[in-house]
C-alpha positions in Angstrom: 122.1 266.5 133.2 122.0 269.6 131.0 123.9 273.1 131.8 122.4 274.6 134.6 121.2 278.1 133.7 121.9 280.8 135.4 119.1 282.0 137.3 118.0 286.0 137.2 120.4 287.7 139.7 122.8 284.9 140.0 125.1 286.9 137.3 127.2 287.9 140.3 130.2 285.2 141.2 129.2 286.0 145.4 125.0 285.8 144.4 124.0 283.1 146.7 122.3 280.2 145.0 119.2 280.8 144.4 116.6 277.9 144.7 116.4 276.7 141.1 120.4 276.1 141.6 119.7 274.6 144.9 117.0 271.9 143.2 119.7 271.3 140.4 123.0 270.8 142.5 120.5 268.4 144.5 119.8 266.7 141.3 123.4 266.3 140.6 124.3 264.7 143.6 121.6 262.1 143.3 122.2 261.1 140.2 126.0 261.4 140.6 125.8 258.0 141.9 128.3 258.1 144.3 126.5 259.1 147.3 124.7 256.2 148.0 120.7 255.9 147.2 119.5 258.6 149.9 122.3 260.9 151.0 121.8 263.2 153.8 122.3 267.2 152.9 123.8 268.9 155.4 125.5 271.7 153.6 124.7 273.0 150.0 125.8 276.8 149.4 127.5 278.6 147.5 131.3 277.8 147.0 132.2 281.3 146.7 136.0 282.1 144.2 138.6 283.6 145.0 138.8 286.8 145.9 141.5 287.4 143.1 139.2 286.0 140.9 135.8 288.1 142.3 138.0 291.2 142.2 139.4 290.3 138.6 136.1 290.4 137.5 133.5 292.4 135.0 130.1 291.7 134.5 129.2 289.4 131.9 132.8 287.9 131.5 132.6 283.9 132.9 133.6 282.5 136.2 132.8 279.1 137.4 129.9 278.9 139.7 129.7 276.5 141.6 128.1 275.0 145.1 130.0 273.0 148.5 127.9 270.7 150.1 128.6 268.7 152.8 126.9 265.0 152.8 125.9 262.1 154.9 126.7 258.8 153.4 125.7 255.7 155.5 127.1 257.6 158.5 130.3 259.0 156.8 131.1 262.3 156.1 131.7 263.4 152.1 132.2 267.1 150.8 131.6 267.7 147.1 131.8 270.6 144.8 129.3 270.7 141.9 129.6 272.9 138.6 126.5 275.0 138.0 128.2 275.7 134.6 128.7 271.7 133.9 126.1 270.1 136.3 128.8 267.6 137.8 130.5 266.3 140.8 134.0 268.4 140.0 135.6 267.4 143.6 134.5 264.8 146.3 136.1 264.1 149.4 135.7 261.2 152.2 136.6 263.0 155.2 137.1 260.2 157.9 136.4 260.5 161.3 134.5 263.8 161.6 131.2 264.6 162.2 128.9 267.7 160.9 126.9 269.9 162.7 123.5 268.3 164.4 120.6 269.3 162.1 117.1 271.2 162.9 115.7 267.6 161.5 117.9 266.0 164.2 116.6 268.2 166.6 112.8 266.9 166.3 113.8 263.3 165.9 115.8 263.2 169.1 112.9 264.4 171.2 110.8 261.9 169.7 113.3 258.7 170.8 114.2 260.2 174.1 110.2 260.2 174.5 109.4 257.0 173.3 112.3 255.1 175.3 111.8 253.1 178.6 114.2 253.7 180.4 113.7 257.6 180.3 109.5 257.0 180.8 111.1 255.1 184.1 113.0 257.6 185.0 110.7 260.4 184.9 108.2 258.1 186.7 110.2 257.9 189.3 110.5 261.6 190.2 106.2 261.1 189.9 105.9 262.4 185.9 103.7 260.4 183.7 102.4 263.0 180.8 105.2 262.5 179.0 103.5 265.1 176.2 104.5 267.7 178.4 107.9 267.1 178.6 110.5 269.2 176.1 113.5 267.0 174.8 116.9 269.2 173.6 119.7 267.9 172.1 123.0 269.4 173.2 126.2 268.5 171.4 128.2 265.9 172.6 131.5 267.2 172.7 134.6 265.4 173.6 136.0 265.0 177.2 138.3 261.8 176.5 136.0 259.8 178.5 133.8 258.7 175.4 132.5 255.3 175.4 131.2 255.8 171.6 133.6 257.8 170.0 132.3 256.7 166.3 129.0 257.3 166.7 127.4 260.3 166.2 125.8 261.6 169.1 124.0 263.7 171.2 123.1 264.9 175.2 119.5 265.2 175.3 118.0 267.0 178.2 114.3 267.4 180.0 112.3 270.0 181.0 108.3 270.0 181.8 106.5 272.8 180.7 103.2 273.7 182.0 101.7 275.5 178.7 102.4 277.1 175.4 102.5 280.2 177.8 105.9 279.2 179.4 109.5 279.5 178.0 109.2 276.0 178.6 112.8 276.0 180.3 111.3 276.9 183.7 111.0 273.1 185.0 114.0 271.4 184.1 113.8 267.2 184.9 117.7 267.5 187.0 119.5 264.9 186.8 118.5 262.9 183.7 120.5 262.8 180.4 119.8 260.7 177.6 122.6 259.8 175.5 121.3 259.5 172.0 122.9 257.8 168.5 121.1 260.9 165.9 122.0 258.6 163.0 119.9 255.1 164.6 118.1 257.5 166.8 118.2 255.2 169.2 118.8 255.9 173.3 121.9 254.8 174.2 122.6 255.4 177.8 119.9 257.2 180.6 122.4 258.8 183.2 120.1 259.7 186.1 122.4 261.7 188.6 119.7 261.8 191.6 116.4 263.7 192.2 116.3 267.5 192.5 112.4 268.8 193.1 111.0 270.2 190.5 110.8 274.2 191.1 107.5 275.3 191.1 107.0 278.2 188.3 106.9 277.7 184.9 108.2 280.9 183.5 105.1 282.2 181.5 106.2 285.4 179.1 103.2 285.6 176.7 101.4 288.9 176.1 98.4 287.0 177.7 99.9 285.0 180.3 101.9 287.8 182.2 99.1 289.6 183.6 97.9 293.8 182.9 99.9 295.0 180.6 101.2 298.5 180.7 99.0 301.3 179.1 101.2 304.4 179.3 103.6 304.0 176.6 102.5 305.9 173.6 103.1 305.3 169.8 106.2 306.0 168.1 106.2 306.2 164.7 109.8 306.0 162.5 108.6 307.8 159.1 110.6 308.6 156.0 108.2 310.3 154.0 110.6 310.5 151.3 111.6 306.9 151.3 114.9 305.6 152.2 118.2 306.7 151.8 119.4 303.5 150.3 118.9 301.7 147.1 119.1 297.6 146.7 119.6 295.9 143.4 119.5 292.1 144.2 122.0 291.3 146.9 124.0 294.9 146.1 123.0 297.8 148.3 124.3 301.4 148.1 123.6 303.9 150.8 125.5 307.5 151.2 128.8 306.2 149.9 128.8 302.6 151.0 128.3 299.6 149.1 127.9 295.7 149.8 126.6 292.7 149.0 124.7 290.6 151.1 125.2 286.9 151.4 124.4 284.3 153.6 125.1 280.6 154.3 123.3 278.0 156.5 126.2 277.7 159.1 127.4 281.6 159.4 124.1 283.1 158.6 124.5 287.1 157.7 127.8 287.3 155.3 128.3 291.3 154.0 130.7 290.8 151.0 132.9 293.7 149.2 132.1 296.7 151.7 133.4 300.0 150.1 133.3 303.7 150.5 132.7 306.1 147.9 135.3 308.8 148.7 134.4 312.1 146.3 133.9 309.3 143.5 136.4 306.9 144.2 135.7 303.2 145.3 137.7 302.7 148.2 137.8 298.8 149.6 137.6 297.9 153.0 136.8 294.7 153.7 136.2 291.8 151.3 134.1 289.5 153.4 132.8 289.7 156.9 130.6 286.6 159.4 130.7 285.3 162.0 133.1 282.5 162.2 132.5 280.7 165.5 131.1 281.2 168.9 131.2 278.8 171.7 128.9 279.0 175.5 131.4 277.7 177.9 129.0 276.6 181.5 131.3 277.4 184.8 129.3 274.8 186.8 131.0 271.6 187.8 127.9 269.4 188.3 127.1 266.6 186.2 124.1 268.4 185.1 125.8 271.2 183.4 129.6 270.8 183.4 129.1 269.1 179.2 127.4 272.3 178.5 130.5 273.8 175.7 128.1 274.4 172.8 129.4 275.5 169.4 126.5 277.4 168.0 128.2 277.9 164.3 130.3 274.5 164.0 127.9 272.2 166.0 123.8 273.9 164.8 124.6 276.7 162.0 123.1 280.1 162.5 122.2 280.4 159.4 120.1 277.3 159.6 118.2 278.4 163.2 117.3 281.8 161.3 114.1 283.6 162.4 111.5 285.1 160.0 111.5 288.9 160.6 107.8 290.7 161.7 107.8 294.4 160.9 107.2 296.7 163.2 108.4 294.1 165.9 111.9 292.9 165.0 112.2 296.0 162.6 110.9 299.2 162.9 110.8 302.0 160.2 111.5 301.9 156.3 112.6 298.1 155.7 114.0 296.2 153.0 114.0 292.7 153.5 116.1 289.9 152.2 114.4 285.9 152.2 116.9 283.4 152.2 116.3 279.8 150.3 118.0 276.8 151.8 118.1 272.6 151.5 116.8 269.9 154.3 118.2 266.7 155.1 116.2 265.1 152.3 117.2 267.9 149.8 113.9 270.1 149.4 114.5 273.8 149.0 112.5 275.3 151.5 112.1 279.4 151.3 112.6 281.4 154.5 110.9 284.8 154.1 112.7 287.9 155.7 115.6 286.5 156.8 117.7 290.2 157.0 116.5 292.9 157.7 118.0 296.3 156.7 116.8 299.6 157.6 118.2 303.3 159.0 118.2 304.5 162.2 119.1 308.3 163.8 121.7 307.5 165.8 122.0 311.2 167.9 124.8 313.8 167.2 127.2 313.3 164.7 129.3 316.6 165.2 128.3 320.1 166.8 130.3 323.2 167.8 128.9 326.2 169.1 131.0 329.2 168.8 130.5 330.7 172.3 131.3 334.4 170.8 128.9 334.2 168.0 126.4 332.0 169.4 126.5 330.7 165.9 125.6 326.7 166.4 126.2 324.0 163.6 125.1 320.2 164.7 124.6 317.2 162.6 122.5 314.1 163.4 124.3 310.7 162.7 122.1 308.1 160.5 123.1 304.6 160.1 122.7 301.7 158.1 121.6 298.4 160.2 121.5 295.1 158.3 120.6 292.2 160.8 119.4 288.5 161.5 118.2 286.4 164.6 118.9 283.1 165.6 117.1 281.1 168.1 119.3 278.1 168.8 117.5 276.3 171.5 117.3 278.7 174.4 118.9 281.5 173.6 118.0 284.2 171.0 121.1 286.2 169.4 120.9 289.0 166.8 123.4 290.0 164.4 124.0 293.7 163.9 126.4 295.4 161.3 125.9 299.2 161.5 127.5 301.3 158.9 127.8 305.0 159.7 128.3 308.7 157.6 132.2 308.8 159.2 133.2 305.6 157.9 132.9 303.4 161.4 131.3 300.0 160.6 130.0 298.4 164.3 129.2 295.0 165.2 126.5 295.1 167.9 125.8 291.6 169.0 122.1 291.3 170.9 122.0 288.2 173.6 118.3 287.6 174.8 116.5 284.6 174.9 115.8 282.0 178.0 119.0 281.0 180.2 119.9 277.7 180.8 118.3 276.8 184.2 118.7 273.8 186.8 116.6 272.6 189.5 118.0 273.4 192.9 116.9 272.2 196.9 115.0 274.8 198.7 116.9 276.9 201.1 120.3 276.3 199.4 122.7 278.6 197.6 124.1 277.8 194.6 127.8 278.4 194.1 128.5 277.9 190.6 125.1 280.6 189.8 122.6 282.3 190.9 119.2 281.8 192.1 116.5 283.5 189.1 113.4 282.3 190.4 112.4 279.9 193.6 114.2 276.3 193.7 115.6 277.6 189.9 119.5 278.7 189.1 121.5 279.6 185.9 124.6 279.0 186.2 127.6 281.4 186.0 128.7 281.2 182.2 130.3 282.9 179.4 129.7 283.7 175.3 132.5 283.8 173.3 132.1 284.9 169.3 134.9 285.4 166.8 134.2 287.0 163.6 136.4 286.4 160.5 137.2 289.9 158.4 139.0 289.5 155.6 140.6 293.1 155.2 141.3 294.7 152.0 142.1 298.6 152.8 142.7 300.2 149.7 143.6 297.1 148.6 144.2 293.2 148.8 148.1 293.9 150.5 147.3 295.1 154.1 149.7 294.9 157.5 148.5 295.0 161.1 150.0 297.3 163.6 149.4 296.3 167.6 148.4 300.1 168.9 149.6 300.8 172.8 149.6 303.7 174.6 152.2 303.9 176.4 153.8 306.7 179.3 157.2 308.7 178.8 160.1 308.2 180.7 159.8 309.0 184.7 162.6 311.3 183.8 163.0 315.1 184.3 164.9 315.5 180.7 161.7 314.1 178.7 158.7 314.3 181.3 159.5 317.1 183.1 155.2 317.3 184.5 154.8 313.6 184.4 152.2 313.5 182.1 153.5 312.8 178.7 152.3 309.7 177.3 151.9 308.8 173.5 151.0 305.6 171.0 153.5 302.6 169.6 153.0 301.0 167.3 154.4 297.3 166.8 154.0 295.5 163.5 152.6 291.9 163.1 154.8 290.5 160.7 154.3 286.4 160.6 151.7 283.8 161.9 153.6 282.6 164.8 153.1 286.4 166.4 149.3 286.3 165.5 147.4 285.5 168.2 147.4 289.1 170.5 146.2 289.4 173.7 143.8 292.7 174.6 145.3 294.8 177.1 142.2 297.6 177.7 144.4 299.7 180.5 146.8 300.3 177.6 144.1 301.5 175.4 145.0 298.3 172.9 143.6 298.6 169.2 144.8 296.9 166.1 145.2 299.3 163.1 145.0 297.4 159.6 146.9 299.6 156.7 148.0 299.4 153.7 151.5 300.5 153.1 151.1 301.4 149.7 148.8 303.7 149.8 149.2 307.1 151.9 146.3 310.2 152.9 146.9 313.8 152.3 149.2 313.8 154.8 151.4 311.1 154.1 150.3 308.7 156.4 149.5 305.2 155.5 145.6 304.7 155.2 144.0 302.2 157.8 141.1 301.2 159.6 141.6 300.6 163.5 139.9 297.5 165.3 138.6 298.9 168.7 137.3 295.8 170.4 134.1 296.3 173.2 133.4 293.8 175.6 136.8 291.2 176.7 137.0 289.0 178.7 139.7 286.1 179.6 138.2 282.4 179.6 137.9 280.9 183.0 138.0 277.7 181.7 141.6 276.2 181.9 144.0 275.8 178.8 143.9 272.2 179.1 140.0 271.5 180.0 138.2 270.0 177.2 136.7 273.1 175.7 140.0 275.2 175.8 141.6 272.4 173.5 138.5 272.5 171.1 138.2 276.8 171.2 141.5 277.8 171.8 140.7 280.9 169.4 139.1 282.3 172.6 141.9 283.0 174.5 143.2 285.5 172.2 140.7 288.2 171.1 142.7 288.8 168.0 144.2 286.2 165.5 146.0 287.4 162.3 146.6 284.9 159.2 147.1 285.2 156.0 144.0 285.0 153.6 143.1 281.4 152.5 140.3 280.9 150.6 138.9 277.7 152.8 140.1 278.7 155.9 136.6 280.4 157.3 136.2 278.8 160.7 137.8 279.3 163.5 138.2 276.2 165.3 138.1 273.8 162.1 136.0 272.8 159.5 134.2 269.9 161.4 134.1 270.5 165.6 131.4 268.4 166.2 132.7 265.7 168.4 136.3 267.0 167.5 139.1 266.8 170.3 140.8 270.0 169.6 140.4 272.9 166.9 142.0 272.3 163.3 141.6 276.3 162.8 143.5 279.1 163.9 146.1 277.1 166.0 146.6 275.2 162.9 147.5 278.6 161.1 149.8 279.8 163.3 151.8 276.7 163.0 152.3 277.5 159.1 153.8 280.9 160.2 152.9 282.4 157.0 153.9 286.4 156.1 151.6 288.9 157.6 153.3 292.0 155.9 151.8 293.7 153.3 150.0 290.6 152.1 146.3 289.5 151.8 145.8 289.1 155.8 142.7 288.2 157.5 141.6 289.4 161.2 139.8 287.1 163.4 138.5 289.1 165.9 137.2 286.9 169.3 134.2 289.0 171.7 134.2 287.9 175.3 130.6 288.3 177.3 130.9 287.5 180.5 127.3 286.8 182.0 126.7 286.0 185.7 123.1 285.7 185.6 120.7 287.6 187.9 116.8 287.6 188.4 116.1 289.9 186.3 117.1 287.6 183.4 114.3 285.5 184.2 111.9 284.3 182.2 113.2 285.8 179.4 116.7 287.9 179.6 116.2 291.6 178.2 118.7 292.5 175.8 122.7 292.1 176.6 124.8 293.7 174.0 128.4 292.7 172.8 130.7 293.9 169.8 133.3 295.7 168.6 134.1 298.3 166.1 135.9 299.3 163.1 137.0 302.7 163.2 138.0 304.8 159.7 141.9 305.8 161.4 143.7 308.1 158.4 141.6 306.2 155.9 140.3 309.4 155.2 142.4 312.9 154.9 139.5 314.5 156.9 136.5 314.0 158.8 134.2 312.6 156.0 131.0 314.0 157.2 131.7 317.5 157.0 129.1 317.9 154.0 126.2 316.2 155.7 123.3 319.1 155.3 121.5 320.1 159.1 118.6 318.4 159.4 115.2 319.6 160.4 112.0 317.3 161.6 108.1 318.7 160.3 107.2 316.1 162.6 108.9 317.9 165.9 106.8 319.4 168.2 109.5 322.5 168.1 110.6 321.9 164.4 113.3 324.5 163.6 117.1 323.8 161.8 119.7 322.4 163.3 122.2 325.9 162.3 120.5 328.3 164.7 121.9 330.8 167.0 121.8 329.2 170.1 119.3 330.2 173.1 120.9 331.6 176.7 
């Protein structure tokens, strides 16, 4: 083939491919010749540089672009890179014995052959179904729990619900008890476990606007206006807004990727982070049963995120000024299918960002905080989960992570109490469970050569001599100096934070600038070290991980966990007890939700929230926000400035 041009936009090395690329790295690989006649794609992004190379660069001066893709070969497992500059195979790799995430393609296949096969139609006849149309087929991830009679196939657990109508979450009814195990590359039906009849519980679960009944009539409109326009400004995938700046990427298996996220300090680009996804997150089921105790799914490794993406609606998903950015991305079969309004990114008031009233005076200043949101949703079967990354006037930059969606339900007998969950609705329990989500953030404060400092808060001496009230009490700070030390527990009665600096580079007053990781929600894993999901997510027993950067190391519990016996990922890179000390470092930061379900959550589960933040600690020599002008609304029923004297 020819050169592949550059396509408008692409001129940035961390531009995601755009779908003329996409077409041509398909090309490549089919006529490469080494793939076999009809390879599967299950990857094709971007291969993104190093960062010494991104940072190195100018625009206009030449760096190689070029894409990964993962591919299926006759049911083997091959990763290639392809020069967009050269339009060749530059690298491929057979990598034996692993097995890629299941695809949305696999997803609609599977239901078809658990439909179509006998033994399933005989065993829902049994429990009195024959309309086999209204039966909903998902395929769960097989795992590995040692006791694998096909450990070379690639596989699935497919499981049955019956749904009464479009107008039901279509979870409501689940078939308990049957399990198909399914070969996704033959799709053939391998095994039908049927564990014994549970009734089918009577509801449904409908939770359409016309299926619920009345709806309300006395909320009023709410309008978000900015009759000005927005505060920030997009070129391509680079956004500025009030001294930040990013890029926005995005990849089929991590979804939302911010790139490069600075801070314009009184006209000085000041790095913070160089990349920033979500790197893995894992749904570990407490419920010993055979119906549910397989349930260990790897939403990132095992589906891709990026791949289950929702298309925006304004006004529903997003509210206000938007910008919106459409993603393109390749099938199985290698068409480049575009996905409009993928992210959404918008500004929000966000109450009180600093106020003092002098009490002499009655002089009162307040400012109103503003934020940048840029966001995504995933529905990956059941569940709905949004993506937040909130940037704020002080510096902070928040991860709010939204959990909503349909639980995962069993039957259950009438006039029984579960134990491993809780009833939601009659003769129908979710069972106790837990969401665990590590995100990878490659730091770069000030600079590429950061440290990590473990923050505790610690009290003085019950000594006279130093404590003479008792009540002294003050920070210390312990350095993270090599891999083996890198996995850190959270310790929340300490007040535990992680502060990232860089040691060459000191504020106003001397201190070494830093940003301070302040997780939210932790909690421990109830699972056992040495149960079968432990082994394959150890990254969530520790909410923090700290290794130095590597350019392919993005994942936290491997490359390739589908079907995988134990992580290849952070455990593997504490083992190389690399320097942490004023070196390119990258924090893996793990989010613990723990969720015992409750009725409320059903049919559909309002909005859970999980995160963490990233808190501006001596980054700056002051607070940053002290020039942010009051504010006053025309749109306020009692419009006035936010300076005022006060009222008594």
């Amino acid at each position: 083939m020819d050169d592949i041009a550059r396509t408008e936009g692409s001129d940035h090395p961390l531009t995601p491919l755009s779908a003329e690329e996409l077409a041509a790295v398909v090309a490549v690989i089919r006529e490469d010749g080494g793939f076999g006649d009809a390879p599967i794609f299950h990857t094709v992004t971007l291969y993104e540089p190093h960062k010494r190379d991104v940072l190195g660069w100018s625009p206009g001066a030449a760096l190689a672009r070029e894409a990964f893709c993962i591919l299926m070969v006759d049911g083997q497992t091959w990763e290639a890179v392809v020069s967009l500059d050269t339009a060749s195979v530059t690298r491929r790799e057979h990598k034996a014995g692993v097995q890629p995430g299941i695809l949305l393609e696999e997803f609609v296949d599977c239901e078809k052959a658990v439909k179509a096969d006998p033994a399933w139609q005989a065993a829902l006849k049994k429990r009195g179904i024959t309309d086999f149309d209204r039966a909903i087929v998902d395929p769960w991830s097989a795992g590995f729990y040692g006791d694998e009679r096909w450990p070379d196939r690639r596989l699935a657990r497919a499981y049955t619900w019956l749904r009464g109508s479009d107008d039901d979450v279509g979870y409501g009814r689940p078939v308990d008890g049957v399990h198909a195990v399914v070969d996704l590359e033959r799709m053939a039906v391998l095994e039908v476990e049927d564990h014994g009849e549970v009734e089918l519980p009577p509801l449904t679960g409908n939770y359409t606007a016309d299926s619920v009944g009345p709806l309300r009539d006395d909320i009023k409109a709410l309008e978000i206006v900015q009759p000005d326009g927005p505060s920030f400004h997009v070129d391509g995938q680079h956004v500025e807004w009030l001294g930040w700046s990013f890029r926005v990427g995005f990849t089929p298996r991590e979804g939302l990727v911010l790139h490069q996220l600075a801070y314009n300090d009184q006209g000085r680009e000041r790095p913070v982070m160089y990349r920033a996804a979500l790197s893995e997150m894992v749904v570990p089921y407490g419920d010993p049963t055979p119906v549910h105790n397989r349930k260990n799914a790897f939403d990132v490794g095992e589906y891709g995120v990026g791949r289950l993406a929702n298309t925006l609606t304004l006004g529903c998903d997003c509210l206000g000024t938007i910008h919106y950015f459409d993603v393109d991305q390749v099938t199985a079969t290698g068409e480049v299918v575009h996905m409009n309004r993928v992210i959404c990114l918008h500004e929000e008031d966000h109450g009180t960002l600093w106020k003092h009233t002098d009490w002499r005076t009655e002089h009162s200043e307040v400012r109103r905080s503003r934020r940048l949101v840029i966001s995504f949703f995933a529905t990956v079967g059941n569940y709905d989960y949004g993506f937040y990354w909130s940037l704020y006037q002080d510096g902070t930059v928040e991860m709010d992570i939204k959990l909503t969606g349909c639980l995962s339900v069993g039957a259950f007998p009438p006039d029984e109490t579960p134990q491993y969950g809780t009833l939601v609705a009659p003769q129908l329990y979710a069972p106790i469970h837990q969401h665990f989500f590590n995100f990878r953030l490659d730091m770069t404060v000030d600079g590429v050569d950061n440290s990590v400092h473990e923050i505790d808060t610690v009290a003085a001496p019950h000594d006279a001599a130093v404590n003479p009230h008792l009540n002294a009490y003050h920070p210390v700070s312990t350095l993270i100096a090599n891999e083996r030390d890198g996995a850190r527990q959270a310790d929340p009665l300490a007040g535990r934070q992680w502060k990232i600096v860089n040691p060459s580079v000191t504020n106003a007053l001397g201190q070494a600038v830093g940003y301070a990781l302040v997780p939210g929600e932790t909690v421990r894993p109830f699972a056992y070290p040495d149960a079968p999901v432990s082994r394959r997510a150890a990254f969530i027993h520790h909410p923090v991980w700290i290794t130095a950067y590597d350019r392919d190391e993005l994942f936290a519990a491997g490359d390739y966990i589908n079907q995988n016996p134990a992580d290849t990922g952070l455990t593997a890179c504490a083992r190389r007890q690399r320097n942490l000390d004023d070196t390119d470092i990258v924090l893996w930061h793990t989010v613990g939700h723990h969720h015992i379900p409750r009725p409320e959550d059903w049919p559909v589960m309002p909005v859970a929230h999980a995160g963490f933040t990233l808190r501006a600690s001596g980054f700056f020599d002051s607070n940053p926000t002290m020039n942010v002008p009051p504010s006053a609304s025309s749109h306020s029923r009692h419009a006035g400035c936010c300076n005022e004297p006060s009222s008594t």
